[in-house]
C-alpha positions as CSV (number, residue, x, y, z in Angstrom):
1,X,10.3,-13.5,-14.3
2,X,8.6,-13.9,-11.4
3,X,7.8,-17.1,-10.4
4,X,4.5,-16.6,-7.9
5,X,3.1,-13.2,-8.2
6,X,1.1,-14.3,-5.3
7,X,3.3,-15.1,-2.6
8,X,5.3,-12.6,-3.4
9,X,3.0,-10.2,-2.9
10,X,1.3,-11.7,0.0
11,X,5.0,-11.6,1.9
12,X,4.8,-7.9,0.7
13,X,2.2,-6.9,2.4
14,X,3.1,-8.9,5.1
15,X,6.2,-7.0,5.6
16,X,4.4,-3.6,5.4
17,X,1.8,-4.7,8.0
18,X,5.0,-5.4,9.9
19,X,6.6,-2.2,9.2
20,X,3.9,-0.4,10.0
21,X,3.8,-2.2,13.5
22,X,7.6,-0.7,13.8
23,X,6.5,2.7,13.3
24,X,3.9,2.5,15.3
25,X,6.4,1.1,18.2
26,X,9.4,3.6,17.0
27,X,7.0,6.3,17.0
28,X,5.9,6.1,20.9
29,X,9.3,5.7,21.5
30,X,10.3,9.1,20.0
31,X,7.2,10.8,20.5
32,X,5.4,8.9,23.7
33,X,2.5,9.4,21.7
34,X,0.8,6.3,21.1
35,X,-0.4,6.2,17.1
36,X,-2.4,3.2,16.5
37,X,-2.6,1.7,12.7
38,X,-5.3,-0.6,12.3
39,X,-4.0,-0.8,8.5
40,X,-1.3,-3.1,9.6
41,X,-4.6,-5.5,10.2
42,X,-5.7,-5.2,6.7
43,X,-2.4,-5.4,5.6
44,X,-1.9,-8.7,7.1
45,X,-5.5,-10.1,6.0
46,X,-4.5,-8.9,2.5
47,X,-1.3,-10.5,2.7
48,X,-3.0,-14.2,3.5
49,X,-5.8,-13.8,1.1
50,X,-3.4,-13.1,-1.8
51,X,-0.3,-15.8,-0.6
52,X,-3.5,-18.4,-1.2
53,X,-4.3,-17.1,-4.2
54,X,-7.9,-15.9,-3.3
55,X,-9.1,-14.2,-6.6
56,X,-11.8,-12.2,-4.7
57,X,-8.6,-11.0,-2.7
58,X,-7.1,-10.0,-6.2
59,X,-9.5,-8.0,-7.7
60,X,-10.2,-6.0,-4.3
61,X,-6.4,-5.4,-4.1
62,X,-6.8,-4.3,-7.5
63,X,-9.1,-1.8,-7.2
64,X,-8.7,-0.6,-3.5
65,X,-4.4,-0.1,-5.3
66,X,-6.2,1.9,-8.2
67,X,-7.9,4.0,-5.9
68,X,-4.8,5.2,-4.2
69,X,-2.8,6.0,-7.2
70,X,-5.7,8.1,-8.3
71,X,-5.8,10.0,-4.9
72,X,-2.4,10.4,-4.8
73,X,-2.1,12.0,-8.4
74,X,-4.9,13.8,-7.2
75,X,-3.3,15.2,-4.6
76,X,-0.4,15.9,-6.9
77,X,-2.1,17.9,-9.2
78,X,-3.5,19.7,-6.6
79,X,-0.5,20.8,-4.5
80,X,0.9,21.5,-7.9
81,X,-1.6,24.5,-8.8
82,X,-2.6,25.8,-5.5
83,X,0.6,25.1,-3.5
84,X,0.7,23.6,0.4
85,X,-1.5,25.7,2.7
86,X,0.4,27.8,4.9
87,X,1.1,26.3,8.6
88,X,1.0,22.9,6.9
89,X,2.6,20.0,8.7
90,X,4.0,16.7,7.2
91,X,3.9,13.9,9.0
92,X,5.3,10.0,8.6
93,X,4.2,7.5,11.1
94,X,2.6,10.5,13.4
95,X,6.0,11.7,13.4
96,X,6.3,15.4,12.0
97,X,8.6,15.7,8.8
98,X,8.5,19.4,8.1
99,X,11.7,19.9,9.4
100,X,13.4,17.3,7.4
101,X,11.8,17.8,4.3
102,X,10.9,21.2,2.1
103,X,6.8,22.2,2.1
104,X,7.4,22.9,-1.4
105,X,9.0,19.0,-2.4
106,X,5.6,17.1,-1.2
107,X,3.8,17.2,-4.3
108,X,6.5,15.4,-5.7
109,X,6.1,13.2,-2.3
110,X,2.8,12.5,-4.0
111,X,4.0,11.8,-7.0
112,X,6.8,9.5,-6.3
113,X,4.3,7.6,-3.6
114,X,2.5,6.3,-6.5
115,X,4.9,3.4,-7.2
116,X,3.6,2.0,-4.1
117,X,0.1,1.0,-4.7
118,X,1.2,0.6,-8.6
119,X,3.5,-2.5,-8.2
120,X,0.6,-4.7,-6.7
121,X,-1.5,-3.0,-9.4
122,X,-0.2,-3.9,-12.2
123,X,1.1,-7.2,-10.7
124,X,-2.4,-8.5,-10.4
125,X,-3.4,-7.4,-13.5
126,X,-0.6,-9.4,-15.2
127,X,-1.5,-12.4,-17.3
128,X,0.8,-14.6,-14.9
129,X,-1.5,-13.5,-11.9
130,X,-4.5,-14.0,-13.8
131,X,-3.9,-17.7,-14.8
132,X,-2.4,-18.1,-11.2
133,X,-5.4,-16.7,-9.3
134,X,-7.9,-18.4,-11.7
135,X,-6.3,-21.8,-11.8
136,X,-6.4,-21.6,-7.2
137,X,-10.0,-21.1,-7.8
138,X,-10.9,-23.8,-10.4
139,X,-9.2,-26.4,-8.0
140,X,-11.1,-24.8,-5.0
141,X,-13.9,-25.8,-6.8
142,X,-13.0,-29.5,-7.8
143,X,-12.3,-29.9,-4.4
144,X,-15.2,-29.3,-3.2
């Protein structure tokens, strides 16, 4: 079991923030064209709030992570029944993908891109994260 849903996820998107910086710098390399993420920002803010156990932090996670999945199943079903629009182009870190990947495979792109947001989804929602977040906020308030 995990010990600190918290900090773990706070390192987590942490590490994304940071991977997203990568891109960004891989990506001018490859490209020269500069692609600027300000996500990495909120990645890193998000990453702080929830390594402190900020339960405001949690339950935006929570629903901004619930938000995506549904857009992404969204977009799922969609490329499912009407199929990719002709002369569309995939792209990962402003880096085109078509050629390395079928049209036809990125509703299941989609799909599979739902873990993602879902792991801090349902980790928040946990009981563990719940008692975590809630008892960071009772002492917050002792404290002061």
């Amino acid at each position: 079991m995990i010990k600190d849903i918290g900090k773990l996820l706070g390192i987590l998107f942490i590490v994304i923030g940071s991977l997203q910086i990568i891109g960004m710098i891989i990506n001018q390399q490859l490209t020269g064209n500069i692609n600027i993420q300000f996500s990495s920002l909120i990645y890193f803010i998000a990453g702080y709030y929830l390594y402190n156990h900020n339960e405001k932090a949690r339950k935006i996670i929570m629903v901004f992570m619930g938000m995506i999945m549904l857009i992404q199943f969204s977009a799922f079903i969609y490329f499912t029944l009407n199929g990719i629009p002709e002369g569309a182009q995939a792209r990962l870190w402003g880096v085109g993908i078509s050629n390395i990947i079928n049209l036809k495979f990125i509703p299941f792109v989609f799909l599979f891109s739902i873990i993602i947001p879902a792991i801090p989804f349902f980790l928040l929602r946990s009981k563990q994260a719940i008692v975590e977040f809630s008892d960071t906020m009772e002492s917050n308030n002792v404290d002061s």
